[in-house]
C-alpha positions as CSV (number, residue, x, y, z in Angstrom):
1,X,-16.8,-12.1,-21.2
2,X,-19.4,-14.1,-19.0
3,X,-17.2,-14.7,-15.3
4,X,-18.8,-18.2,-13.9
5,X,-18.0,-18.5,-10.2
6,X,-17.2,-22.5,-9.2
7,X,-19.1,-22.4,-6.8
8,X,-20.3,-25.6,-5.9
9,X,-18.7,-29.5,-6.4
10,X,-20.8,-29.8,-9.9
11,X,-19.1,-26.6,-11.3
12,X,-15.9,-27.3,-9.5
13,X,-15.8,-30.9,-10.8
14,X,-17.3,-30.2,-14.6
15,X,-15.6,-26.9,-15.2
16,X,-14.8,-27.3,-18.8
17,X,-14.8,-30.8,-19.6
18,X,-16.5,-32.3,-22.5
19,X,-17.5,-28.6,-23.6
20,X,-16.8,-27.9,-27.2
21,X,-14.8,-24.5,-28.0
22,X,-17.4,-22.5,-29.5
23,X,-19.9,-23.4,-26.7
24,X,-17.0,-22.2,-23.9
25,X,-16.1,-19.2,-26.1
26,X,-16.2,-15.7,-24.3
27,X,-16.4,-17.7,-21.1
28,X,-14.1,-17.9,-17.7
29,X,-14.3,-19.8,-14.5
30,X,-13.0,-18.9,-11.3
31,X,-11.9,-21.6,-8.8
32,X,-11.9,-19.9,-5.9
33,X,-9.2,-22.1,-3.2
34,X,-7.3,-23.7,-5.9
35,X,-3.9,-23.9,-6.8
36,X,-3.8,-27.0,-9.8
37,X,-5.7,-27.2,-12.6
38,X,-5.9,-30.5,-14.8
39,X,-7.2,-30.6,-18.9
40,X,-7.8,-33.9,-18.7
41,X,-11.4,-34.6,-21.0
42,X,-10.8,-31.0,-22.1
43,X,-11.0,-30.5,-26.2
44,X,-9.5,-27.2,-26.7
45,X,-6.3,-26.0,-24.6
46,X,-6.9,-23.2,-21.5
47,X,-5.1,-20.2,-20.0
48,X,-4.9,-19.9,-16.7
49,X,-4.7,-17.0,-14.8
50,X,-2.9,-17.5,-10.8
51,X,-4.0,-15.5,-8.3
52,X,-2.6,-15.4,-4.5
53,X,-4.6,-14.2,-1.7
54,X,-5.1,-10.5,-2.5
55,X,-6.2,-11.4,-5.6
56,X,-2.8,-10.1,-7.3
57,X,-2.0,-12.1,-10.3
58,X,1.2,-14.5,-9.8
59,X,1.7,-16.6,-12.5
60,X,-0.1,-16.9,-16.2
61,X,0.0,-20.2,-17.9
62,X,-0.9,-19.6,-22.2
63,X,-1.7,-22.6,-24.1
64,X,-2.0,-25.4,-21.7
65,X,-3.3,-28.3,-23.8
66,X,-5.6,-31.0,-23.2
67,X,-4.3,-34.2,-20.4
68,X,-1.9,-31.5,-18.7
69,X,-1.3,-30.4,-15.5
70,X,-0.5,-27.1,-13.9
71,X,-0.4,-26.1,-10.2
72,X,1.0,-22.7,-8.6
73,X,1.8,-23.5,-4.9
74,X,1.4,-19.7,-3.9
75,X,-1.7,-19.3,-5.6
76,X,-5.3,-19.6,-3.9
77,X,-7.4,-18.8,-6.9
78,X,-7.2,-20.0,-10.4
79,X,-9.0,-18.4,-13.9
80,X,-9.3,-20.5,-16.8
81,X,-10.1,-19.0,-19.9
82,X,-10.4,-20.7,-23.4
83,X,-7.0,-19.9,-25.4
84,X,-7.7,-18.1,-28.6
């Protein structure tokens, strides 16, 4: 699995929007001071993976599907992953 780093606003911004499934497949992205995540223009759902400071998981979302929310007030990093 290829780990893409949101780096920068375009990345941040895009993240998976308007990306088809099989083009997103065996792809991540780590938003690195973030604690919500939104689907909205998404096509497929997303699991998201919470992490706090340490990097110590704190909360999995499975499934989240397209125009949803999902925020983790503790967190300060978020992985979204393409559900299977």
């Amino acid at each position: 699995m290829i780990v893409i780093n949101a780096d920068t606003f375009l990345k941040r911004f895009i993240g998976f929007m308007f990306v088809s499934r099989e083009k997103a497949a065996d792809t991540a992205i780590l938003f690195m001071k973030c604690n919500a995540v939104h689907t909205c223009f998404m096509r497929f759902p997303i699991d998201l993976v919470y992490y706090n400071r340490d990097m110590k998981e704190i909360k999995r979302v499975q499934g989240l599907k397209p125009w949803r929310f999902s925020f983790c007030y503790k967190a300060s990093s978020v992985l979204e992953i393409p559900s299977k």
